[in-house]
C-alpha positions in Angstrom: 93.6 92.2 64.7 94.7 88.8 62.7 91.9 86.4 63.6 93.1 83.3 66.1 92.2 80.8 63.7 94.8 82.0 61.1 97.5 82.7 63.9 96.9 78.8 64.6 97.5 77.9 60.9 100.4 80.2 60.8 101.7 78.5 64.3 101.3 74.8 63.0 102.6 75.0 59.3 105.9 77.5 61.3 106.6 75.5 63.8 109.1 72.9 62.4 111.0 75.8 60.1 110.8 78.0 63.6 112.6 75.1 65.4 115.0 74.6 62.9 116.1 78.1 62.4 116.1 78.7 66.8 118.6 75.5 66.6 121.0 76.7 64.1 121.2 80.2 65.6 121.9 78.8 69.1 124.3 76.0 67.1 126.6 79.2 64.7 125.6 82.6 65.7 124.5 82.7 69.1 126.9 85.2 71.3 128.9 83.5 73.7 131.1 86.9 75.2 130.6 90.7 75.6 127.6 92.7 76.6 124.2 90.6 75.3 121.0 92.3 75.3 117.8 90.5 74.2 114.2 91.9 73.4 111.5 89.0 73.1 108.9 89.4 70.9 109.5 93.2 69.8 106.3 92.7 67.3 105.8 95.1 64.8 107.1 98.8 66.1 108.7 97.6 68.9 112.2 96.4 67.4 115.4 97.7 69.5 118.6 98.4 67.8 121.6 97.1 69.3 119.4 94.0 70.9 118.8 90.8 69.8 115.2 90.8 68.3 113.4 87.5 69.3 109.7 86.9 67.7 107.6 84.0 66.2 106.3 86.4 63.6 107.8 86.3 60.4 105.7 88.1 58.0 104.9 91.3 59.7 107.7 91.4 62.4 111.0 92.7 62.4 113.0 89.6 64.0 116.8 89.1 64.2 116.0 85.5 65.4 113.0 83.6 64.0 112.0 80.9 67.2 109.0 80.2 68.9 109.0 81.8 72.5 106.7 78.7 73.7 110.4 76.7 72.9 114.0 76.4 74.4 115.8 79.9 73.7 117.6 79.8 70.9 121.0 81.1 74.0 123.3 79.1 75.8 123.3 78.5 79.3 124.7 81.9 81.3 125.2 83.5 78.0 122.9 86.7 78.3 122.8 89.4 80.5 119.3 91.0 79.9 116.4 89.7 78.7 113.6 92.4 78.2 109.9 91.3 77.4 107.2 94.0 77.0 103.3 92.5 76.4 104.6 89.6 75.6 104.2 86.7 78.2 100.6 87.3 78.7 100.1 85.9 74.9 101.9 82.6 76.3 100.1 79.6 77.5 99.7 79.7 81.4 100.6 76.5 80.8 104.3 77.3 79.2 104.8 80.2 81.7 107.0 77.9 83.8 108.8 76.6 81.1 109.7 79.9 79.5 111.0 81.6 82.6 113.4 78.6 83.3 114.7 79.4 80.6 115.2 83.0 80.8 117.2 81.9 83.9 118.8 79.0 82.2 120.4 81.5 79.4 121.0 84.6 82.3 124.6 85.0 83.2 124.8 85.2 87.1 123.6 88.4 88.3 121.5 88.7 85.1 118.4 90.9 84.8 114.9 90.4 83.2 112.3 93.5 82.8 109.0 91.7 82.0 105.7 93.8 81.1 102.1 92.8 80.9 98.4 94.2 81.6 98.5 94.9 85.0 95.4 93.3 86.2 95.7 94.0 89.9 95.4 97.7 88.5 92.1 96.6 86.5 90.8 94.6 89.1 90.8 97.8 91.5 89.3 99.9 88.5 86.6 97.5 88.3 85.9 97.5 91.4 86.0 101.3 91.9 83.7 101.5 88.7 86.0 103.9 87.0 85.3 102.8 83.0 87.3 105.3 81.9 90.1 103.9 83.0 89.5 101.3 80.7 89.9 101.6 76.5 87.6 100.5 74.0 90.2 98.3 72.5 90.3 95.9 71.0 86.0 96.0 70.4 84.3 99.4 71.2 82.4 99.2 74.3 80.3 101.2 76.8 79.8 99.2 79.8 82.4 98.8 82.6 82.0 94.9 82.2 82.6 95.1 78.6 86.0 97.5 78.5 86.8 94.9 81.8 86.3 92.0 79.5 88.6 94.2 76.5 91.4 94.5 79.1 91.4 91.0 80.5 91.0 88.7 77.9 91.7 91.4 74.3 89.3 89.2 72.5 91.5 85.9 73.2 94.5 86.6 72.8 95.6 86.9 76.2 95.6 83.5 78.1 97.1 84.2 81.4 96.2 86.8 84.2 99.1 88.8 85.2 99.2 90.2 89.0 102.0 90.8 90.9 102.0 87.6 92.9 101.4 85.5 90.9 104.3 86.7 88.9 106.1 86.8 91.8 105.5 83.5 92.6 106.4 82.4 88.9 110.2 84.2 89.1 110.9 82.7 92.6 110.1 79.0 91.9 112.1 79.9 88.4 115.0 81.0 91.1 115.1 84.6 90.6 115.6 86.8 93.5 115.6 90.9 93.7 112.2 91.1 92.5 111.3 94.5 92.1 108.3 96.2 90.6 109.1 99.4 88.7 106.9 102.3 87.2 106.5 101.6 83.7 108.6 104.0 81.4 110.7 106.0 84.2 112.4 103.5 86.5 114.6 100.6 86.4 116.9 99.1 89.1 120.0 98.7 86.2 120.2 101.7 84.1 123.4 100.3 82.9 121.3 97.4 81.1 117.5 98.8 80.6 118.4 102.3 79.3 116.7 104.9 77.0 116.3 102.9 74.1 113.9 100.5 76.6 112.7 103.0 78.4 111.5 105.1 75.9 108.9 102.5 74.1 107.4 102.0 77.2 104.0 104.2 77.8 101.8 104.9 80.4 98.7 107.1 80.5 98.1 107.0 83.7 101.2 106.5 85.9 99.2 106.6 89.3 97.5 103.2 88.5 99.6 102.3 85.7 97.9 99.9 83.0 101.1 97.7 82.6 102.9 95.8 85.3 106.6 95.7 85.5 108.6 93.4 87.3 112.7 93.2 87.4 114.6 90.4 89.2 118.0 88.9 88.8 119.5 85.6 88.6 121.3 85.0 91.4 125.4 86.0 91.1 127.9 83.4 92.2 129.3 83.9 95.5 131.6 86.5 95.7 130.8 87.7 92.7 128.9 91.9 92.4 126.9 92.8 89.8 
């Protein structure tokens, strides 16, 4: 893993090009008709042909759009109709949580659908409790102890600042004014197939779909009256 320190510099000395390039994307190339699909933050090995590839990372990331996911989207308003984020918001400031999710509805076309991802820490907080370790991997630092793999899952050495459950990301949607929440079982089921098909479906994983590791919620924007989706 790249240390925090460095991601830091990187995040400083990127930030001003990262705005720059977000602003002329929204300004010339931004989609304003048709079908539009966006993945944010697709990282490394993650990247989804026929989407629109969102990440900060330049250098060892496979980006369509270079913009920092702390910022405004680099979309118009009720210009998208899926957003799909996989591991991605729990590497956010709890802070900017908020923020970004206003957007996502800012940019969602009426009767538009998210599919957000994260470590499920309801699951890990049951698994803790239960003292089951196993259910728990030795990534990212190779430990025995329940408390240890706890500490992996939870905080992954720093780089994850907020603790996802389902009500609390429940709460976060519906104060962003989403509606339909639904959680789904991570890598088999979706509420839109039309939107969230194989090519999503098929990068998910889960090892243990019982008590699955990653937490997936859908919800939708709210159509306009009269309006189906």
């Amino acid at each position: 893993m790249i240390s925090r320190s460095l991601k830091a510099t990187y995040y400083v000395a990127a930030r001003g090009p990262m705005a720059i390039s977000s602003r002329l994307y929204r300004l010339l190339f931004a989609p304003k008709a048709g079908t539009v699909k966006v993945h944010l933050g697709p990282g490394q090995t993650r990247y989804i042909p026929g989407w629109i590839n969102v990440d900060a990372n330049i250098v060892s990331a496979r980006p369509d759009v270079w913009a920092d996911l702390r910022d405004a989207l680099p979309f118009g308003n009720s210009t998208v109709d899926v957003f799909y984020s996989h591991h991605m918001i729990e590497h956010l400031p709890d802070q900017v949580l908020p923020f970004h999710l206003s957007e996502l509805f800012r940019c969602l076309k009426p009767g538009g659908l998210i599919r957000i991802g994260g470590p499920n820490c309801d699951a890990a907080i049951t698994k803790f409790v239960e003292g089951d370790a196993a259910w728990f991997s030795d990534f990212p630092d190779s430990r025995r102890s329940l408390g240890g793999r706890f500490a992996n899952f939870i905080l992954c050495r720093g780089e994850h600042t907020v603790i996802l459950t389902a009500s609390y990301l429940d709460e976060l949607l519906t104060n962003a004014g989403f509606t339909m929440l639904r959680q789904c079982q991570p890598a088999l089921e979706t509420s839109d197939e039309r939107l969230i098909g194989a090519e999503v479906l098929s990068r998910e994983y889960e090892s243990t779909p019982e008590v699955p590791h990653t937490l997936i919620i859908e919800a939708r924007k709210p159509a306009l009256s009269g309006v189906s989706t």
